[in-house]
C-alpha positions as CSV (number, residue, x, y, z in Angstrom):
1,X,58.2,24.8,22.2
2,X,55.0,23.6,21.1
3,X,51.7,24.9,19.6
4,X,48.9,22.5,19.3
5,X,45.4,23.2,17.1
6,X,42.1,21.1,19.0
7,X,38.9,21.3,17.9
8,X,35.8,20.3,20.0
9,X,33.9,17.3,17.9
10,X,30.3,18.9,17.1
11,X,28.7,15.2,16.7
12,X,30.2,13.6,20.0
13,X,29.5,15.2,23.4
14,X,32.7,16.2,25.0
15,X,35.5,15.1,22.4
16,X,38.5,17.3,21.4
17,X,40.1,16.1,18.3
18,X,44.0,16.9,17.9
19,X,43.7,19.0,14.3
20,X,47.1,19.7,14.0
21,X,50.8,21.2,16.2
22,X,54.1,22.1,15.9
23,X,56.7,21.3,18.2
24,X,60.6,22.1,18.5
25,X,61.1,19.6,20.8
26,X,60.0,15.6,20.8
27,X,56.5,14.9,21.2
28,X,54.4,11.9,21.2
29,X,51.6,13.6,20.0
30,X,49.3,12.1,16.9
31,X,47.3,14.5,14.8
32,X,43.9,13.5,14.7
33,X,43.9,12.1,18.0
34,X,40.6,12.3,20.2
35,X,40.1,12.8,24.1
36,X,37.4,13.2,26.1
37,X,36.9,16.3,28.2
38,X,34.8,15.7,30.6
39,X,36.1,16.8,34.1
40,X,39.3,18.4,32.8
41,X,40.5,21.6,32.6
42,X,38.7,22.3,29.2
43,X,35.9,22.5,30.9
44,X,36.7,25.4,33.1
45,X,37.9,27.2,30.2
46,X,34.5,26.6,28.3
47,X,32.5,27.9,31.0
48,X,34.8,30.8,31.7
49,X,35.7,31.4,28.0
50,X,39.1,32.7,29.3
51,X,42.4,32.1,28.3
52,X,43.8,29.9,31.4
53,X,47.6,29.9,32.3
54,X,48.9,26.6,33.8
55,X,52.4,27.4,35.6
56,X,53.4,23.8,36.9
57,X,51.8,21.0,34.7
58,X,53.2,18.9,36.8
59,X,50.0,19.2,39.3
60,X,47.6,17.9,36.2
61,X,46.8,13.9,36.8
62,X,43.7,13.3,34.8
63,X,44.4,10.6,32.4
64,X,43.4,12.8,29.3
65,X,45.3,16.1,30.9
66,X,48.5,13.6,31.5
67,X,48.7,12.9,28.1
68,X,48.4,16.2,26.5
69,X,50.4,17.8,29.6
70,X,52.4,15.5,30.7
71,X,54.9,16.0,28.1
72,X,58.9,15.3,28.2
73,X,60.1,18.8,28.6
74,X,57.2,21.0,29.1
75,X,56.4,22.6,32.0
76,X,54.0,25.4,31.6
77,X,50.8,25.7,28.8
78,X,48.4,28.7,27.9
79,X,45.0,27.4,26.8
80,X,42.9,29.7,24.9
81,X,39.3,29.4,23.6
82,X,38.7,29.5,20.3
83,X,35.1,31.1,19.4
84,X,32.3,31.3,17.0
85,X,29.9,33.7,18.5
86,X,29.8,32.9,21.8
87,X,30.4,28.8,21.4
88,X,33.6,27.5,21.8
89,X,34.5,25.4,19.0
90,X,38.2,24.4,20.0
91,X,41.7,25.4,21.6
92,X,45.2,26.5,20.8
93,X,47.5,25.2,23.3
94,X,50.9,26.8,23.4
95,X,53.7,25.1,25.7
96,X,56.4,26.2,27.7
97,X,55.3,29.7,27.6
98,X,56.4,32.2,30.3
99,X,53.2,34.3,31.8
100,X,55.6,37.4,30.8
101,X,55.6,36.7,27.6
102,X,51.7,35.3,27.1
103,X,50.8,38.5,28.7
104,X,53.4,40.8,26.4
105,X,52.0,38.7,22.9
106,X,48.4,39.0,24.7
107,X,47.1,40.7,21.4
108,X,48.9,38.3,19.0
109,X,47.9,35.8,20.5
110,X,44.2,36.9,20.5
111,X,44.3,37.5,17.1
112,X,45.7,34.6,15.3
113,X,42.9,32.6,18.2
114,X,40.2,34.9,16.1
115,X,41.9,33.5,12.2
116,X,42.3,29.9,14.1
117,X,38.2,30.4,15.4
118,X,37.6,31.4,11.6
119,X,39.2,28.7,9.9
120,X,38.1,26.0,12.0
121,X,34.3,27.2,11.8
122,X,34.3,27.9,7.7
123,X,36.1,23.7,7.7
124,X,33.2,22.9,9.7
125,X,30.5,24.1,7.5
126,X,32.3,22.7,4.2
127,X,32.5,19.7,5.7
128,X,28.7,19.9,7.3
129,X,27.3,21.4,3.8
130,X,29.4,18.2,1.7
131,X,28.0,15.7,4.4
132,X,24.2,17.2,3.7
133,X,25.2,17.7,0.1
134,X,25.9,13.8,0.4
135,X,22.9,12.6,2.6
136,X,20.7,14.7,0.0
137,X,22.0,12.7,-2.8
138,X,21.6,9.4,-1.0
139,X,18.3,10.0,0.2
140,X,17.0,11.4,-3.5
141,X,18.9,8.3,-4.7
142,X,16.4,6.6,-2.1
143,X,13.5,8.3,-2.9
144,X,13.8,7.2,-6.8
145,X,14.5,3.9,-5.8
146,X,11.4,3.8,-4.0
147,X,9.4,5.1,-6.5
148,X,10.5,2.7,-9.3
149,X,10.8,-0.5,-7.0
150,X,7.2,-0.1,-5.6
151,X,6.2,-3.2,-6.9
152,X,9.4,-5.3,-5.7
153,X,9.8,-4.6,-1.8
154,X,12.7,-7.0,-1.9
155,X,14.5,-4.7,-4.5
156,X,13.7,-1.5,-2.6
157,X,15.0,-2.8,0.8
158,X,18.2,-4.4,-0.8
159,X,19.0,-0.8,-2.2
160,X,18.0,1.1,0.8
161,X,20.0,-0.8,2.8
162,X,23.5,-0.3,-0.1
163,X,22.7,3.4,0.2
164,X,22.8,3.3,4.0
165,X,26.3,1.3,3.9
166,X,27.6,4.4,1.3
167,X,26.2,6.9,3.1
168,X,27.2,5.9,7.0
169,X,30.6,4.0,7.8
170,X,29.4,1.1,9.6
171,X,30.7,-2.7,9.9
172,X,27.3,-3.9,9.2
173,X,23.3,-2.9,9.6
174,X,19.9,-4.9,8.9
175,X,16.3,-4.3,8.6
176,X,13.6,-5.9,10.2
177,X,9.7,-5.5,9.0
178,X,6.9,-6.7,11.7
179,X,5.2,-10.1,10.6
180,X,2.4,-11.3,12.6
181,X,3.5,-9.1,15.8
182,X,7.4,-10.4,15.7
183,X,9.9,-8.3,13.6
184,X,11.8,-10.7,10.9
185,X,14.9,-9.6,9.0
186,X,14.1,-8.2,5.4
187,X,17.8,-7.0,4.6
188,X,20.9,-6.6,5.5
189,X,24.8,-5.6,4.7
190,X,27.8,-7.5,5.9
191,X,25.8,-10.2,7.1
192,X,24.9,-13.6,6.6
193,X,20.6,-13.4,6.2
194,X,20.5,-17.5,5.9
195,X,21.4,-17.6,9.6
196,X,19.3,-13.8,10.1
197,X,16.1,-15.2,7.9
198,X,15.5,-18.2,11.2
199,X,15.7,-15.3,13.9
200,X,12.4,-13.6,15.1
201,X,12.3,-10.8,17.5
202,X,9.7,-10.1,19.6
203,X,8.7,-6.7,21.0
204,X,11.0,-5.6,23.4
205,X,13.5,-8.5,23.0
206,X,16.6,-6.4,23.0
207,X,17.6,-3.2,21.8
208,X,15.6,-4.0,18.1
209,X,12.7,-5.5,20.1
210,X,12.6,-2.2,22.3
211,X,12.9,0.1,19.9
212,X,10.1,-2.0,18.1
213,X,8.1,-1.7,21.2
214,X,8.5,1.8,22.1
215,X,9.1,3.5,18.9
216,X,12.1,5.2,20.2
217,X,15.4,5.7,18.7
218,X,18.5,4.3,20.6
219,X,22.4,5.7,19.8
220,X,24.6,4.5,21.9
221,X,28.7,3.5,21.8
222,X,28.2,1.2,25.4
223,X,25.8,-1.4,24.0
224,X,26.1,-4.3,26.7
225,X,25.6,-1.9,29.5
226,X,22.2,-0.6,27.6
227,X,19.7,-2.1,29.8
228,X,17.7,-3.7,27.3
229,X,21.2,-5.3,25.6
230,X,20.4,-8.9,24.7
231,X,23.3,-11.0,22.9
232,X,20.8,-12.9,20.4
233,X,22.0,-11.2,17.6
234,X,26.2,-11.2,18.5
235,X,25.5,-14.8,19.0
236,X,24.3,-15.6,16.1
237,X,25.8,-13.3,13.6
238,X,28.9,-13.9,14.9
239,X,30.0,-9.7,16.0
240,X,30.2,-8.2,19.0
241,X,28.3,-4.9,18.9
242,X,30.0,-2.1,20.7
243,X,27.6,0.6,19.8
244,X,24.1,0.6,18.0
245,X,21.4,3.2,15.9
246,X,18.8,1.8,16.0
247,X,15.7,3.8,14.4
248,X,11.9,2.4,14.1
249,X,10.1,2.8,10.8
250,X,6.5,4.0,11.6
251,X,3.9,4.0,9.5
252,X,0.1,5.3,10.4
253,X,1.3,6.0,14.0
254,X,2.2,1.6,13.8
255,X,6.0,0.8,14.1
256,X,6.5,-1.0,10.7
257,X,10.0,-2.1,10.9
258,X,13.5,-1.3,12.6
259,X,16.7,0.2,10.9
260,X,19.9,-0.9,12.8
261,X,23.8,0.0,12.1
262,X,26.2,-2.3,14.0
263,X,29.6,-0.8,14.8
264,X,30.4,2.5,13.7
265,X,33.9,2.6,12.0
266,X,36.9,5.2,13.5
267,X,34.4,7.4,15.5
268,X,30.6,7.3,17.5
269,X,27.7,7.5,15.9
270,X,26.5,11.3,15.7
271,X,23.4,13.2,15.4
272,X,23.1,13.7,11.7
273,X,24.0,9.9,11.3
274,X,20.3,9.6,13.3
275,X,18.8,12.4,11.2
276,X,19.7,11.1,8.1
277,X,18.7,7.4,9.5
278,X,15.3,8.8,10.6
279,X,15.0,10.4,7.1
280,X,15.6,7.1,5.5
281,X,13.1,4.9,7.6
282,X,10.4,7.7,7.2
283,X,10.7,7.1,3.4
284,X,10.9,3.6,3.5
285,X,7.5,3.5,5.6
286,X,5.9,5.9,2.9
287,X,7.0,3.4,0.1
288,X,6.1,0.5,2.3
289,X,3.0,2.0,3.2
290,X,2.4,2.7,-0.9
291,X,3.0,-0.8,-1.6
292,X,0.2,-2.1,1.2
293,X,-2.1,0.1,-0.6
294,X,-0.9,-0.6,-4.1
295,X,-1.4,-4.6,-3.0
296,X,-5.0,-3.9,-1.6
297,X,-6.0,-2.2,-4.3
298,X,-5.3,-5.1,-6.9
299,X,-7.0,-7.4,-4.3
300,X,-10.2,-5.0,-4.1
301,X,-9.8,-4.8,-7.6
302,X,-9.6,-9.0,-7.9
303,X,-12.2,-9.0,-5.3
304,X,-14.7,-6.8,-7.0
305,X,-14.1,-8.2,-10.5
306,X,-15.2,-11.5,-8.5
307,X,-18.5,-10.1,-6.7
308,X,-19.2,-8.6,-10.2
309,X,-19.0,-11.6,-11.9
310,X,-21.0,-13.4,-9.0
311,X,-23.4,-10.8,-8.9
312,X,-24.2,-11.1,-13.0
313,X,-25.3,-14.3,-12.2
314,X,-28.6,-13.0,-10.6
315,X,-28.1,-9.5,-12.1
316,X,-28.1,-8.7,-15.8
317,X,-24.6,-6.7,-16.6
318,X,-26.8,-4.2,-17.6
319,X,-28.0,-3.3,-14.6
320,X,-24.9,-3.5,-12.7
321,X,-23.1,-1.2,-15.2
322,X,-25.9,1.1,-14.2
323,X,-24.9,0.9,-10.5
324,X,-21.7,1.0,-10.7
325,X,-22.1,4.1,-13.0
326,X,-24.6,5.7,-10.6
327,X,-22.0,5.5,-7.6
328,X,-19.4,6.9,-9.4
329,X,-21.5,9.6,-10.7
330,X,-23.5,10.0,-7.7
331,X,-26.9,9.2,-9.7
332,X,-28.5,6.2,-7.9
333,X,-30.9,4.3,-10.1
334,X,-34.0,5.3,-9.7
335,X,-38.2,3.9,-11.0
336,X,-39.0,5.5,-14.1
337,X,-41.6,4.5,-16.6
338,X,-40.2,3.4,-19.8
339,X,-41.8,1.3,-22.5
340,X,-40.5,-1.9,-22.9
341,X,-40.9,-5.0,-24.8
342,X,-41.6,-8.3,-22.3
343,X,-41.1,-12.1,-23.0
344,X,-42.3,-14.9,-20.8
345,X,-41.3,-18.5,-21.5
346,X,-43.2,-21.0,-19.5
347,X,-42.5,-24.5,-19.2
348,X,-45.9,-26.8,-20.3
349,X,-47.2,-29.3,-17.6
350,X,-43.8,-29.0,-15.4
351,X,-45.2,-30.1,-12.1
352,X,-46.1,-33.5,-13.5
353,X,-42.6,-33.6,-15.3
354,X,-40.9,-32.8,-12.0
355,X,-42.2,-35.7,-10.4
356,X,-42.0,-38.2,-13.2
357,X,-38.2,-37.2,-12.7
358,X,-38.1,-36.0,-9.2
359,X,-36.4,-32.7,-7.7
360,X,-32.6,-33.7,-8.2
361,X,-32.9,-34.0,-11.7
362,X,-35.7,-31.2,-12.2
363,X,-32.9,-28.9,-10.5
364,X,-30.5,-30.1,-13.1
365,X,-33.4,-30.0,-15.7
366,X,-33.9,-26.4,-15.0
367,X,-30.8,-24.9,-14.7
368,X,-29.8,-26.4,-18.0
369,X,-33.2,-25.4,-19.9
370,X,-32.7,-21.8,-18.0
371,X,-28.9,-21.8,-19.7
372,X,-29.5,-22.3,-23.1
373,X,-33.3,-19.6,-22.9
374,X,-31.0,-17.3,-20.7
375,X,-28.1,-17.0,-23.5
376,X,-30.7,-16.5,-26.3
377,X,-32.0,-13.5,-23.8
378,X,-28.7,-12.1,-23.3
379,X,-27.8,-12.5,-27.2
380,X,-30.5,-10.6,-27.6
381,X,-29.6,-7.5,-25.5
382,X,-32.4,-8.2,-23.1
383,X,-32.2,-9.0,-19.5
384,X,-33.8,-11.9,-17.9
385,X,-35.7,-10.1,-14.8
386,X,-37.1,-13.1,-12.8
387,X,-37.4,-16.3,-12.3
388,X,-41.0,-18.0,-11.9
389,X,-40.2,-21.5,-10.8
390,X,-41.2,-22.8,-14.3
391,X,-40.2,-19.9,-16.7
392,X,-38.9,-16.9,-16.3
393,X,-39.4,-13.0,-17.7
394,X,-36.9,-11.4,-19.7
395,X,-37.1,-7.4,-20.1
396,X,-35.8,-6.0,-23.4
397,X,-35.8,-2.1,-23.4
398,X,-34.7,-1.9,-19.4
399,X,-32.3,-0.2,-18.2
400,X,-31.1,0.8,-21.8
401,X,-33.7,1.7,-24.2
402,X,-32.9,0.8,-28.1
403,X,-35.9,1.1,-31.4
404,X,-35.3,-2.7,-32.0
405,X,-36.1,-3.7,-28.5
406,X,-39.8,-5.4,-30.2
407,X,-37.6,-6.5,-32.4
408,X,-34.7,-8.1,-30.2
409,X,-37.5,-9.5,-28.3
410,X,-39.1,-11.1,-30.9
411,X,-36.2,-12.5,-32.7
412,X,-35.2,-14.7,-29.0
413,X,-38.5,-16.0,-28.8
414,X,-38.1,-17.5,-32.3
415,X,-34.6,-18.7,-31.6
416,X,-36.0,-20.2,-28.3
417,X,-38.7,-21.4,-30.4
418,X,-36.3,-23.0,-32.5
419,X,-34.2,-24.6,-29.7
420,X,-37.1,-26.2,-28.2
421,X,-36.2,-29.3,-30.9
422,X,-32.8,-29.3,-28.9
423,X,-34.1,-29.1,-25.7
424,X,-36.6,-31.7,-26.1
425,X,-33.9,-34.3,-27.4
426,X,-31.6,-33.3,-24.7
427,X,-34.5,-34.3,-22.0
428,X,-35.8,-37.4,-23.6
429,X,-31.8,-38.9,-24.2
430,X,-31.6,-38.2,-20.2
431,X,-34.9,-38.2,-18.2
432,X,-36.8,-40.1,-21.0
433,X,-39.2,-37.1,-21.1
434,X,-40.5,-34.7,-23.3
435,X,-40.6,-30.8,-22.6
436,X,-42.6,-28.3,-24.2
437,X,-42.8,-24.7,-23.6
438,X,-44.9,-21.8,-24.5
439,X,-43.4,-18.3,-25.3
440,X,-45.3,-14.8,-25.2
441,X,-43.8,-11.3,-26.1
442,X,-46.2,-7.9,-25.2
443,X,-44.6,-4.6,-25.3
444,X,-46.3,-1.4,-23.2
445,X,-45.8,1.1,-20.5
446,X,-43.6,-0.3,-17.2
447,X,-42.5,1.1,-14.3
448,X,-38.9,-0.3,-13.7
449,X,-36.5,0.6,-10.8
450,X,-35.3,-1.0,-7.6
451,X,-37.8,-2.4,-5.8
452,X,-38.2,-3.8,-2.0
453,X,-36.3,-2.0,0.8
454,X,-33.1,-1.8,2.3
455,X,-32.2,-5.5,3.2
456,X,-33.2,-7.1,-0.4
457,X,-34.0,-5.3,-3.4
458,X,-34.9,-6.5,-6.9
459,X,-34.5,-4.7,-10.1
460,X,-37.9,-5.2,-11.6
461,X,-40.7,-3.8,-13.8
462,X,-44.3,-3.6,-12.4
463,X,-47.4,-2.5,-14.2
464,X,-50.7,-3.2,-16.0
465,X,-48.1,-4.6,-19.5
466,X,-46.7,-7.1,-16.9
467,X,-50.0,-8.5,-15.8
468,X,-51.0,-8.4,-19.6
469,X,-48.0,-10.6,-20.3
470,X,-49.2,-13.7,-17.7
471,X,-52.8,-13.7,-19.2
472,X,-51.3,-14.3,-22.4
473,X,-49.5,-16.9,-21.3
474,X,-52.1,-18.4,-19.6
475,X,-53.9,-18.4,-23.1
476,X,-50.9,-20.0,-24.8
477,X,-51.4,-23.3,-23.2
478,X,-53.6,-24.5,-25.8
479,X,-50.9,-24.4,-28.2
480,X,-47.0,-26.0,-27.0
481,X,-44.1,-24.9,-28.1
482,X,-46.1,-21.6,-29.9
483,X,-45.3,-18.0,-29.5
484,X,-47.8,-15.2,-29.1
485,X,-47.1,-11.8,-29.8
486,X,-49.7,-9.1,-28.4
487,X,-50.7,-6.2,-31.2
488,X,-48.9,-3.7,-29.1
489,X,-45.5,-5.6,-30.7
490,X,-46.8,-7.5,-33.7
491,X,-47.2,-3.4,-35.5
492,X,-43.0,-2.5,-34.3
493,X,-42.0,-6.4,-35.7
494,X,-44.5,-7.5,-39.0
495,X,-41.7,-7.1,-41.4
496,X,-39.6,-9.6,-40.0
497,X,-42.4,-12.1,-39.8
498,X,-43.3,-12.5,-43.4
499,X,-43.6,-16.0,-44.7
500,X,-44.4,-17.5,-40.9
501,X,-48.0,-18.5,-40.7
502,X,-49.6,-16.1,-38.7
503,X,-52.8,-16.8,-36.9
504,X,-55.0,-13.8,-35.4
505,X,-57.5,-13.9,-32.4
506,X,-59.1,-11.8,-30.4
507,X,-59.5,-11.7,-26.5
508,X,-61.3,-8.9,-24.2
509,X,-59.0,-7.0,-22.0
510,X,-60.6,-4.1,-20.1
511,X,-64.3,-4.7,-22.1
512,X,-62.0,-3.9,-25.3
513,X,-60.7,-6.7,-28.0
514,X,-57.1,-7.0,-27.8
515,X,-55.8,-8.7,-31.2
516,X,-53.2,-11.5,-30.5
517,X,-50.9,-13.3,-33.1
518,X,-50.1,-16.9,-33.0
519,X,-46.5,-18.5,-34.6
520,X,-47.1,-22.2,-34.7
521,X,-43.9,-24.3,-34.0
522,X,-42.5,-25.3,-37.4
């Protein structure tokens, strides 16, 4: 009188849907109907995998048996298991059905059970492949999400958390992203984030908290009798959760942030609703992950620009160039002897200026006299090397060589020269003081490199042409405001000294007459 079609749900444990029947007589059967077969009858038949004859329904009172037994009209029912392999995958039920006549259409019977097993596994893998087919697109649609929203982690999350709402029927989900060791929410579907932005949730405060905590996934269709339930969230958002998926995102073995979907719509959450969940978190970490990085990385970047600009102020961009090159290439800087054209300018009679204005202003003196003579230096392509208290040495040759590097040299000492009419009205307007200064340019044979040790090293030049360079500035104290120029850089620099008055001298370095060359301020 009746033939009913079930098929045992492959995502819920212990479910039989109603697929389809035919009945002569009335029924109140509805197709598409669902029961749960725990403790029933089914579950002989499953472990038996036997067809089972009932001959007087009439002793079946489990609530599920009643209602597919307990029929107007019926009185007997053959169940037999429908198989793929050796898995049963559902049941075809046929009512009021002598045992005569089950055991006479035996083979029949057996065989339309083998089409039924047939067509009900080939619906499940169409339906399985078109639900990966879908989760594939949504997650690729994830994954180019999260490559182009990198930059904008609001943008990503807002369109993770759309995809998630096309891709799993739910009545509403959120995400939550750890901030200062409590989880805040970041985005959400179907609910209202000005009241979700004032929540926090700490580690292991409810079933978010927990699965913060723990880093465990929780599925579940009894939420209030989950022992780490906790009605913050129903209370404020206004929905009673019946069941939960709740998925951590982890990142560097750290839970990042926690997935949730609230309320599954007409049936339980199921395992590939969790795989495709964990899928989506494990992207979201990478892309949150990339954006941490991407963010460090512009503030190393910010922060290096900063030490390099710091780091120019006591180091010539020259030499930190050099550094920086030599890391990246793996060639430190090392000494090397290199010829090199040296200038010294030397303040005249500063330690009775300094106290005729005292230290506060010398400091202020100093730093602007060092300013414009530095500039001149750097306009110059040379590199100012030390300071001396007083003065300072420039280096013009070191750490890149050039032929004009006499030439360079020479041409700042005649602009500093030149300045020193500036300079001087600058200090006698403020300290009511005149400055002079006394300029000297040698060019020989250095040794340059890092020198000191580990804790404090100096890019420097040492040798017998930097000791040559203080006793001609000793020398030039006779004559303020003058330049001297040592033979050595007078031959590389003659023809841009014609029409300056040139005087010539000789001095004994080593037993042997050095010639020196004198420019006169104008």
């Amino acid at each position: 009188d009746i033939i009913a079609l079930l098929r045992i749900d492959n995502d819920q444990e212990a479910i039989l849907t109603l697929v389809d029947f035919i009945a002569s007589i009335p029924t109140d059967f509805n197709p598409l109907e669902s029961f749960s077969f725990k403790e029933t009858v089914f579950e002989k038949v499953i472990s038996q995998q036997q067809n089972l004859f009932i001959e007087n329904l009439a002793e079946i009172n489990c609530a599920v048996d009643n209602k597919l037994f307990n029929q107007n009209r019926i009185n007997t029912c053959l169940i037999i298991p429908l198989k793929s392999a050796v898995k049963v995958i559902g049941f075809l039920m046929i009512y009021n059905i002598s045992k005569q006549q089950s055991e006479k259409l035996a083979e029949t019977i057996e065989t339309i059970a083998d089409h039924l097993s047939v067509a009900i596994e080939r619906d499940r893998l169409i339906k399985s492949v078109a639900k990966r087919n879908q989760e594939m697109e949504s997650l690729q649609l994830i994954g180019s999400a999260l490559s182009s929203s990198i930059f904008d982690i609001e943008k990503l999350l807002n369109y993770t958390m759309d995809m998630i709402q096309a891709a799993i029927s739910v009545e509403a989900g959120y995400l939550l992203l750890s901030d200062n060791g409590r989880f805040k929410f970041a985005a959400s579907f179907n609910l209202d984030m000005k009241v979700l932005q004032n929540l926090n949730i700490k580690r292991g405060e409810g079933i978010s908290g927990y699965v913060a905590d723990s880093g465990m996934i929780v599925m579940t269709e009894k939420v209030q009798q989950h022992p780490h339930y906790s009605s913050l969230i129903d209370d404020s958002i206004g929905i009673r959760t019946k069941s939960i998926l709740s998925v951590p995102m982890i990142s560097q073995g750290r839970v990042v942030g926690v997935i949730g979907l609230i309320n599954k719509k007409d049936s339980a959450f199921t395992i590939d609703d969790k795989q495709l969940l964990q899928s989506i978190a494990g992207s979201v970490s990478i892309a949150l992950e990339n954006a941490r990085l991407y963010e460090e990385s512009l503030a190393m970047a910010e922060k290096e620009r900063g030490i390099r600009k710091l780091f120019q102020k006591f180091v010539p961009h020259e030499v930190v160039d050099k550094i920086i090159v030599g890391q990246d290439t793996g060639k430190p800087i090392v000494e090397e002897s290199k010829v090199v054209t040296l200038l010294n300018i030397d303040i005249r009679d500063f330690s009775l200026f300094s106290k005729k204005i005292g230290p506060k202003k010398t400091v202020d003196m100093l730093n602007y006299f060092f300013s414009i003579m530095g500039d001149i230096v750097f306009e110059h392509q040379g590199i100012v090397d030390k300071y001396l208290g007083d003065g300072f040495l420039a280096v013009f040759g070191a750490p890149v060589s050039s032929t004009s590097d006499a030439q360079n040299a020479t041409e700042a000492a005649l602009e500093m020269q030149n300045k020193m009419g500036e300079v001087n009205e600058y200090c006698q307007k403020k300290y009511k003081e005149k400055l002079f200064a006394g300029m000297v340019v040698h060019s020989g044979e250095v040794v340059v490199g890092n020198i000191g040790f580990e804790k404090k090293m100096d890019y420097t030049v040492i040798g017998t042409a930097v000791n040559f360079v203080f006793r001609l500035q000793e020398l030039s104290r006779k004559w303020p405001n003058s330049i001297l120029l040592s033979e050595a850089t007078y031959n590389e620099v003659e023809s841009i000294l014609r029409g300056k008055m040139i005087k010539i001298f000789e001095i004994e370095e080593n037993i042997e007459s050095i010639k020196v060359y004198r420019i006169d301020s104008p």
